[in-house]
KEMARLO-105694 format. One record per residue: z, y, x of N, C-alpha, C, O in turn; residue number from 1. Coordinates in nm, 3 decimals. Layout:
BEGIN
PT | Z | Y | X | Z | Y | X | Z | Y | X | Z | Y | X | NUM $
...
//
This chain:
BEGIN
PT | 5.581 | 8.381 | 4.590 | 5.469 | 8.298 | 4.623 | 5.401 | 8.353 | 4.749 | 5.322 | 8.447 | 4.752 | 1 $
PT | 5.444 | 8.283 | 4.850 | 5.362 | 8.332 | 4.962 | 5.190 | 8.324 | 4.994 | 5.135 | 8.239 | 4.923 | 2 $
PT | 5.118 | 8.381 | 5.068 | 5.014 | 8.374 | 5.053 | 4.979 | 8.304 | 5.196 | 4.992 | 8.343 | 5.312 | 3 $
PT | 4.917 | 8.155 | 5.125 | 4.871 | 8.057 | 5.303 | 4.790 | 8.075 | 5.297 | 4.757 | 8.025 | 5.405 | 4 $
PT | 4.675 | 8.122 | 5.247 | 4.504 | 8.131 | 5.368 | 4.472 | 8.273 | 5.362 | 4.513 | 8.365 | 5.291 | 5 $
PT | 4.387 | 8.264 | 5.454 | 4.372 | 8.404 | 5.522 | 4.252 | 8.370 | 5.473 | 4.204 | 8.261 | 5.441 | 6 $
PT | 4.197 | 8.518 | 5.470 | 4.036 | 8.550 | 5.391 | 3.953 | 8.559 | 5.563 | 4.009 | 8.570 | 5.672 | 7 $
PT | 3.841 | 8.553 | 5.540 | 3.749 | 8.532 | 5.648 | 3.713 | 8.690 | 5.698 | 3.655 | 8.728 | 5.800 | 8 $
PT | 3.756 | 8.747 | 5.613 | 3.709 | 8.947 | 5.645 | 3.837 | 8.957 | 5.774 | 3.821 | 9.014 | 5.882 | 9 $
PT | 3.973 | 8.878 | 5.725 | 4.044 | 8.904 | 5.799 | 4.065 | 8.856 | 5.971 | 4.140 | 8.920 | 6.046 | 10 $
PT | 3.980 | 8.723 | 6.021 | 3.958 | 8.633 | 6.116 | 3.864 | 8.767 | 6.200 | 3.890 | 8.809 | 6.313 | 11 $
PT | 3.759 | 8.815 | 6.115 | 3.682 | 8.883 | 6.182 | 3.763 | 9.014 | 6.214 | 3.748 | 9.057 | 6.328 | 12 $
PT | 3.828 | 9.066 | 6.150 | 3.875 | 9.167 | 6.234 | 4.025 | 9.140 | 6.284 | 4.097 | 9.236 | 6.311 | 13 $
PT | 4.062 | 9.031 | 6.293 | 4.116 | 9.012 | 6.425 | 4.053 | 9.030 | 6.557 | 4.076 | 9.116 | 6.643 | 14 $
PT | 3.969 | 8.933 | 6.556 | 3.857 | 8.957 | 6.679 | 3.820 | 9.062 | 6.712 | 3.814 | 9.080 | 6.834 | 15 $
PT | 3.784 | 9.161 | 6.634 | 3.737 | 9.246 | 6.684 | 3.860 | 9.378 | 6.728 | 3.844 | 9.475 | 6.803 | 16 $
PT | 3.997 | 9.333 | 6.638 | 4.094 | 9.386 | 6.744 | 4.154 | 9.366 | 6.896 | 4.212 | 9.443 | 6.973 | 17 $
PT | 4.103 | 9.186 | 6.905 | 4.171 | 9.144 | 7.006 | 4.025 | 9.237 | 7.074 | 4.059 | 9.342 | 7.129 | 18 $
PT | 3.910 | 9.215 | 7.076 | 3.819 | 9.286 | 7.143 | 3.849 | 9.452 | 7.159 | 3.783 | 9.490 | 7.256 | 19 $
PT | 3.913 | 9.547 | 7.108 | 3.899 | 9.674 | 7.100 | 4.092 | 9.700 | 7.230 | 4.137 | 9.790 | 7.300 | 20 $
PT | 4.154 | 9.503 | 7.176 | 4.324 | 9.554 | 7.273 | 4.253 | 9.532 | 7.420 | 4.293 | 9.574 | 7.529 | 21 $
PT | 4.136 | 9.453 | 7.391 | 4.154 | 9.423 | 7.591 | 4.052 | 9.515 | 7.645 | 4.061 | 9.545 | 7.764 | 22 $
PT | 3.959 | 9.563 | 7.574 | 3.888 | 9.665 | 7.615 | 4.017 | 9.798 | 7.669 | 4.019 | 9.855 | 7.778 | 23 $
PT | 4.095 | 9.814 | 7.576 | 4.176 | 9.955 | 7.613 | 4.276 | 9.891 | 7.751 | 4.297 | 9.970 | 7.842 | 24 $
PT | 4.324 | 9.771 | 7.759 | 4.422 | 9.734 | 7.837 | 4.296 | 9.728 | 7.958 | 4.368 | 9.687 | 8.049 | 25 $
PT | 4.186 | 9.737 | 8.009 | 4.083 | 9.685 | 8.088 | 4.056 | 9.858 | 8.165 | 4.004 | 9.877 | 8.274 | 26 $
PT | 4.116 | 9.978 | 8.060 | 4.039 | 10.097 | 8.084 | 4.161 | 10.122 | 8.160 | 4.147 | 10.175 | 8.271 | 27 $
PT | 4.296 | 10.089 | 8.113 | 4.379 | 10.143 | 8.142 | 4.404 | 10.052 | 8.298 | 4.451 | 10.119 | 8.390 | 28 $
PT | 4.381 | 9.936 | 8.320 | 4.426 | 9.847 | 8.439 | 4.294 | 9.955 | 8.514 | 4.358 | 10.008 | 8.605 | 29 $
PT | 4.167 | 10.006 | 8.522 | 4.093 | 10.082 | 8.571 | 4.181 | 10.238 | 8.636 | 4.200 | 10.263 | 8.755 | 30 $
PT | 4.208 | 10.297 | 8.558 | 4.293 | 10.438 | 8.568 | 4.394 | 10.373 | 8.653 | 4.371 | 10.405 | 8.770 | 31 $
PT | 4.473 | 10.313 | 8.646 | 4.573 | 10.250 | 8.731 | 4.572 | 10.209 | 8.879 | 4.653 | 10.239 | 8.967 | 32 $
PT | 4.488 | 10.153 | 8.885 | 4.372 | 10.131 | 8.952 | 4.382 | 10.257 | 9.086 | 4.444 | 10.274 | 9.191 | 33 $
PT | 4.263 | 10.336 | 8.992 | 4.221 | 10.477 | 9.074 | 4.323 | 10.574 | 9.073 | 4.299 | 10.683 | 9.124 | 34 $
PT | 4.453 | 10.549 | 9.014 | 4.543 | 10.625 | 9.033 | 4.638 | 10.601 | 9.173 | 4.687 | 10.690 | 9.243 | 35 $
PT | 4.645 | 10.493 | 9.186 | 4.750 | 10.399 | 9.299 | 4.628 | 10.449 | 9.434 | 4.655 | 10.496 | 9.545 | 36 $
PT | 4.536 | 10.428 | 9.395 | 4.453 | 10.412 | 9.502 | 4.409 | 10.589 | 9.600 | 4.383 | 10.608 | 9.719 | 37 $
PT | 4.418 | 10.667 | 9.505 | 4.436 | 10.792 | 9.520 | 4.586 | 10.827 | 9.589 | 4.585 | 10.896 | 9.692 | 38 $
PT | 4.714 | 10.782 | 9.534 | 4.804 | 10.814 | 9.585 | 4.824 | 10.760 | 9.719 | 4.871 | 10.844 | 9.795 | 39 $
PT | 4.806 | 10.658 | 9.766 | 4.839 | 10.587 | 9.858 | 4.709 | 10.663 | 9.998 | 4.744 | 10.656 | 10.116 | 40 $
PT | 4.594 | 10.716 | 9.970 | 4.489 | 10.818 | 10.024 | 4.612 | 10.959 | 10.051 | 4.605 | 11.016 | 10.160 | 41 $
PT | 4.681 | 10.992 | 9.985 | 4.735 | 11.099 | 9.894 | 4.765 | 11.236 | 10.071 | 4.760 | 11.359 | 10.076 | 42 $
PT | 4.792 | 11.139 | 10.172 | 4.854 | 11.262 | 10.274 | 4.714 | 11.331 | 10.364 | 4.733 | 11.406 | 10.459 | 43 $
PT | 4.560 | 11.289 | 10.313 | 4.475 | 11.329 | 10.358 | 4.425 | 11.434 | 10.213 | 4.353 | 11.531 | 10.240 | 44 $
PT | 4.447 | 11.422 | 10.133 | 4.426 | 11.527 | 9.984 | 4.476 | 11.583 | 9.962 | 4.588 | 11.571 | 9.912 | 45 $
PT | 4.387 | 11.725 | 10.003 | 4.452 | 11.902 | 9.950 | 4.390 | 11.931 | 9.830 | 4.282 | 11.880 | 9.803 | 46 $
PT | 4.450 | 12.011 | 9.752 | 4.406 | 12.060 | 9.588 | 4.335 | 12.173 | 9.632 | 4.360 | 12.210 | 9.747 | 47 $
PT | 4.239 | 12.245 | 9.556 | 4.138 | 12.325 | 9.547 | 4.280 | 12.426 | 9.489 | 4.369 | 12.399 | 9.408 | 48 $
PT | 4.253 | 12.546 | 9.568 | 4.335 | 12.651 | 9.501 | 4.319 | 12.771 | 9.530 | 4.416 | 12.840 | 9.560 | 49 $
PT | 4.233 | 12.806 | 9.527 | 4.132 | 12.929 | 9.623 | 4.218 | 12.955 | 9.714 | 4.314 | 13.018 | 9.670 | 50 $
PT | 4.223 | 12.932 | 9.825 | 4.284 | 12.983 | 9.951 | 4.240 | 12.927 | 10.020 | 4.215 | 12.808 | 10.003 | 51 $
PT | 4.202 | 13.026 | 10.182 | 4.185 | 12.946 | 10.267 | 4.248 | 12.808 | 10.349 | 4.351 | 12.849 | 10.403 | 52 $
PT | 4.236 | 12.701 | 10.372 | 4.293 | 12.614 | 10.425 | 4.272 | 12.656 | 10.645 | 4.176 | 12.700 | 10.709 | 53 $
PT | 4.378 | 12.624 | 10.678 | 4.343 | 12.575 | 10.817 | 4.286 | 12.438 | 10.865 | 4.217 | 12.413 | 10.964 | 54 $
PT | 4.329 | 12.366 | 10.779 | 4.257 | 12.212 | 10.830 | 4.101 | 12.203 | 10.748 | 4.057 | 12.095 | 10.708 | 55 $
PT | 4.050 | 12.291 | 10.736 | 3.937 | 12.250 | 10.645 | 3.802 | 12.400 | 10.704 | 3.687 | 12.426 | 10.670 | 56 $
PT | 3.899 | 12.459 | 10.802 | 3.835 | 12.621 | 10.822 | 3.762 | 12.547 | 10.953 | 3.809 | 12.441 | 10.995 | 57 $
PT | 3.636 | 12.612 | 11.017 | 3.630 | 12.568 | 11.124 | 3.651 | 12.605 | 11.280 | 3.615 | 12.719 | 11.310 | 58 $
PT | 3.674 | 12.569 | 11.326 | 3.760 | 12.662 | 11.477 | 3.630 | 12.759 | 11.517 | 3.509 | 12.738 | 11.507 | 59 $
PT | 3.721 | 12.902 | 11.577 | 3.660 | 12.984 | 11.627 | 3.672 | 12.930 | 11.799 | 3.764 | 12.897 | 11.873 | 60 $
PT | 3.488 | 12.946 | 11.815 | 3.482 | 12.927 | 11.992 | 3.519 | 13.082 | 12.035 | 3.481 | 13.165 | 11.953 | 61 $
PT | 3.584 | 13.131 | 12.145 | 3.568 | 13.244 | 12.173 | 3.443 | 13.210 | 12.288 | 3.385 | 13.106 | 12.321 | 62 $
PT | 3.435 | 13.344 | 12.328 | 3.338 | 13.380 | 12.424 | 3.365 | 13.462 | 12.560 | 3.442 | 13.557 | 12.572 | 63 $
PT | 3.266 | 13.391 | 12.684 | 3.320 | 13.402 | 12.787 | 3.321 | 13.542 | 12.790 | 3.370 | 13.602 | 12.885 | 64 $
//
């Protein structure tokens, strides 16, 4: 005996799954997002790694 109606507890938390899938699919199209957008920046971004950098040091003037 199959079971045809759905209880009303169950309608509601559909909804509130379809609300909790597009919230996560919304965070993740975000990260995606700032991930692409970072890489494609990517040949001007050096990592912090305690060392001095040359492109980031500032030139020595000498003196006359």
């Amino acid at each position: 005996m199959p079971i045809t109606q759905t209880h009303e507890l169950h309608k509601r938390r559909f909804g509130r799954n379809v609300g909790v899938a597009l919230s996560l699919v919304g965070f993740a199209a975000i990260v995606f997002g700032l991930t692409v957008a970072k890489i494609r920046e990517g040949a001007s971004m050096e990592a912090f790694d305690h060392q001095p950098r040359i492109s980031i040091t500032p030139p020595v003037e000498s003196k006359p």
